[in-house]
N, C-alpha and C positions, 0 to 999 in steps of 0.2 A: 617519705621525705618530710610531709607538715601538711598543714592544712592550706590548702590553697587558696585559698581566701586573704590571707596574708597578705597574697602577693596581690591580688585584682577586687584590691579596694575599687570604693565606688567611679573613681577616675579613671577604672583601667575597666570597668565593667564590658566595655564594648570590646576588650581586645581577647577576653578571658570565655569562651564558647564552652559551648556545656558539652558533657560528652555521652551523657544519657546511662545514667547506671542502671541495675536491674529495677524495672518499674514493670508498666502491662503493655497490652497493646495500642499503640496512640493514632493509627491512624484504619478509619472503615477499610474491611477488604474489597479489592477489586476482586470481581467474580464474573463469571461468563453465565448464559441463559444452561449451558450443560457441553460438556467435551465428552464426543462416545469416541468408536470405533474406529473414526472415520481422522481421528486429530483434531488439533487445533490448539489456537494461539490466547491466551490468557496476558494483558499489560494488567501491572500495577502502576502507581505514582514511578518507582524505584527499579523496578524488576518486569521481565517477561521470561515467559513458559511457553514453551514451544513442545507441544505433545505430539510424537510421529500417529500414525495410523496402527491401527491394532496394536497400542499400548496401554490400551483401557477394552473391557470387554464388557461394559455399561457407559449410559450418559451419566456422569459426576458434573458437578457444579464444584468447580475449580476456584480457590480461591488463594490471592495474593494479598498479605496484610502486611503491613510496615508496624514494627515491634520491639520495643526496646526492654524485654523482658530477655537480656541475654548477659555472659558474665561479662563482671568488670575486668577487662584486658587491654590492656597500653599494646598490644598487637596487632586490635582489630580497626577498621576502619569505622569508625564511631557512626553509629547510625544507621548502619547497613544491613540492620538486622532484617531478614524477613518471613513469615512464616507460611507457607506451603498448605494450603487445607482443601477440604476438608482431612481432620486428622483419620490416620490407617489406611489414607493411598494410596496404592501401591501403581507400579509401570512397569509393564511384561516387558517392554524394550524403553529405554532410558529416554528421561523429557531432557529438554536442556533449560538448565535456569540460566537467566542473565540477572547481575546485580552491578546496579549503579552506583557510580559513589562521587561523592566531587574532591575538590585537588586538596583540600581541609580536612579531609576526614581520615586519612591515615595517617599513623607516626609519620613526625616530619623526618625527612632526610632521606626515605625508602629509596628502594628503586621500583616505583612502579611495576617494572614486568614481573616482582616477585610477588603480588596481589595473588591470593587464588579462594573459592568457595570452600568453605565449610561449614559442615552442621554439626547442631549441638545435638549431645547424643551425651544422658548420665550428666547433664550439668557442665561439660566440655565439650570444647570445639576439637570436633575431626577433620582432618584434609578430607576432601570428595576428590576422588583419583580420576584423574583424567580433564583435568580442568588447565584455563588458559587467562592469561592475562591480556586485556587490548588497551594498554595507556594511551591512545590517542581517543580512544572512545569513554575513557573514562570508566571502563567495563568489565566485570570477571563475569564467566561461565565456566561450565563443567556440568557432565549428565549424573543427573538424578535416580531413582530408582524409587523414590518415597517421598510422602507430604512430612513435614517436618520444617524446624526451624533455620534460617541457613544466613551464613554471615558472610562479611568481605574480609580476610585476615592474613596480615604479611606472614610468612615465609620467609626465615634469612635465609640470603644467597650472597652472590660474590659482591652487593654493594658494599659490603663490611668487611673492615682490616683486620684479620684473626692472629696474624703472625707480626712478631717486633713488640720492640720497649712502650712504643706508641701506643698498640693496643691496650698495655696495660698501664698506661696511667692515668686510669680513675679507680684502678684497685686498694688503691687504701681506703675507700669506703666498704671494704667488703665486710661483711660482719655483721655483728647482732646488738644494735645499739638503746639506749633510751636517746631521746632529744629531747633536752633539758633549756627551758630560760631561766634561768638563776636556779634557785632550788627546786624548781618545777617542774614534774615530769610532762613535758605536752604529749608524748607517746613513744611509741616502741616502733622499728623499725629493721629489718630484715633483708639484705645484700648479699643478693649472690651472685656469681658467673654462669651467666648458662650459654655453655659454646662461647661462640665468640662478641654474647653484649652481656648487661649487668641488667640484673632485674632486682626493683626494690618493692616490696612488699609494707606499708605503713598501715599503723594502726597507733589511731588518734584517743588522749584520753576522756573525749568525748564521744567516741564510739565509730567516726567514720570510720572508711578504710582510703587509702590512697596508694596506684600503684603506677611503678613506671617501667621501662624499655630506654638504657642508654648504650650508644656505639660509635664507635670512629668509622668515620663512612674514610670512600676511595678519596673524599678532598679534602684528607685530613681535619677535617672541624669533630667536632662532637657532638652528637645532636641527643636529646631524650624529649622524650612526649612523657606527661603527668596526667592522669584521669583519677577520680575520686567521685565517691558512690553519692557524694552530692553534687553531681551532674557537672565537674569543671571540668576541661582540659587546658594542658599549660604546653606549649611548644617552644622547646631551647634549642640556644645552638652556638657554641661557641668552643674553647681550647684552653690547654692549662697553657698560663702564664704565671712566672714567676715560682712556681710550686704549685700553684692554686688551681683547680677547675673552676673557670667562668664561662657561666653560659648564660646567652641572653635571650629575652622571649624572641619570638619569631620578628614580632611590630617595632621592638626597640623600645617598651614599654617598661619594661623589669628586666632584673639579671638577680639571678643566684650565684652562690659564690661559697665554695667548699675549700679549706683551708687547714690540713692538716697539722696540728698544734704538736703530737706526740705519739705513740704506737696509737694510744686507747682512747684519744678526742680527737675530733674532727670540729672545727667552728663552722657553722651554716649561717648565712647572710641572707636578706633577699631585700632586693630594693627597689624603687618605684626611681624612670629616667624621665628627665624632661628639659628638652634644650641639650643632652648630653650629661646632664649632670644628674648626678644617683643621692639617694636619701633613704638610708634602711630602717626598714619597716618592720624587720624581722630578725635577732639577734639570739642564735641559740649554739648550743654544744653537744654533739653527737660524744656517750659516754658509752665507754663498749662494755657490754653486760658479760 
């Protein structure tokens, strides 16, 4: 998309939360004195582990750390990474992890019950089978089998409109673009359909990376979440008027604004609101490569 910075200048600083790109581990693990034979229960800040009886056949010193050394994905629930130690543990009958998440931390517009656990596994996130979602508790689970890294991370289901004209129009972004301000290339960018949302892939020419997740939920608005490996997330939401997709941040702080000029440009906008009234910060043109 761009650098999100653009948009949450120092004025909006408060409104523009970070989404924690691959860095290390940030917060000490919770550990127990040892879990044998016998079970038992592990809390972290974020997370509990609940190991049955004879799923361990030694006492391990179990441990739950909070960790944001996971990929950058406009999927996951930002921050929710956590990692399972000691590493090469294994459970003869499956522990059950629970992970927290607050109401901020997923793409906006989700449907909650579609949350489920996953681990990274090869530098990607796998669904863990057999897992559930609790939106009143704020909560995913699903049993385990190994220490390892393990995230919160939507799932599309039926909250998105797959069928009709509707779904498709934010498709004339699709494609393989430079985004240019005047004769300057500020970076390259990459739009495709996957199923029924649009995933963008940026890449800035100053080296970040930015990517998103946009879709037409059941109440017709539009919603996408933006994350970038300099730790921003940007939460929209709004619908095409007039030809145009506009969508606004979540706080009513900024709005972008995509404006199809011809097959092969697209004009991008992004502007700062106050009192109702917009001021653009951000004036470029998507040029299809």
């Amino acid at each position: 998309m761009r650098l999100h910075t653009l948009l949450c200048g120092a004025a909006l600083a408060a409104a523009c939360g970070g989404s924690g790109g691959p860095a290390g581990p940030s917060v000490p693990p919770a550990t127990t004195p040892g879990v044998g034979v016998a079970g038992g229960t592990v809390v972290g800040p974020t997370s509990r582990l609940v190991v049955p009886a004879n799923a361990l056949t030694a006492t391990v010193g179990l441990t739950l750390r909070n960790t944001t050394a996971v990929p950058l994905d406009p999927y996951a629930a930002v921050g929710t990474g956590v990692e399972v130690g000691p590493a090469g543990t294994t459970f003869s009958m499956p522990a059950t992890l629970a992970l927290r998440y607050t109401a901020e931390q997923p793409p906006l517009g989700i449907d909650a019950r579609e949350l489920r656990l996953h681990v990274l596994e090869g530098g990607a996130w796998r669904l863990v089978p057999g897992g559930a979602a609790d939106p009143g508790a704020n909560e995913v689970t699903a049993p385990i089998t190994a220490a390892g890294v393990y995230g919160v991370r939507w799932v599309v289901g039926a909250g998105v409109v797959c069928q009709g004209a509707e779904a498709r129009q934010f498709d004339f972004w699709l494609g393989s673009w430079d985004l240019t301000v005047g004769t300057r290339v500020d970076g390259v960018n990459e739009i495709v359909r996957s199923g029924c949302v649009i995933e963008e892939d940026f890449r800035s020419a100053g080296g970040s990376r930015g990517r998103s997740v946009s879709f037409l939920g059941t109440d017709r608005l539009w919603y996408q979440t933006y994350i970038d490996s300099d730790g921003h997330r940007l939460p929209l939401r709004g619908a095409l008027r007039g030809g145009n997709m506009v969508l606004d941040h979540e706080l009513g702080v900024g709005r972008a604004t995509w404006i199809p000029l011809e097959r092969d440009r697209v004009r991008f906008t992004q502007e700062s609101l106050s009192g109702g009234v917009g001021t653009i910060t951000y004036d470029s043109v998507y040029v299809r490569r």
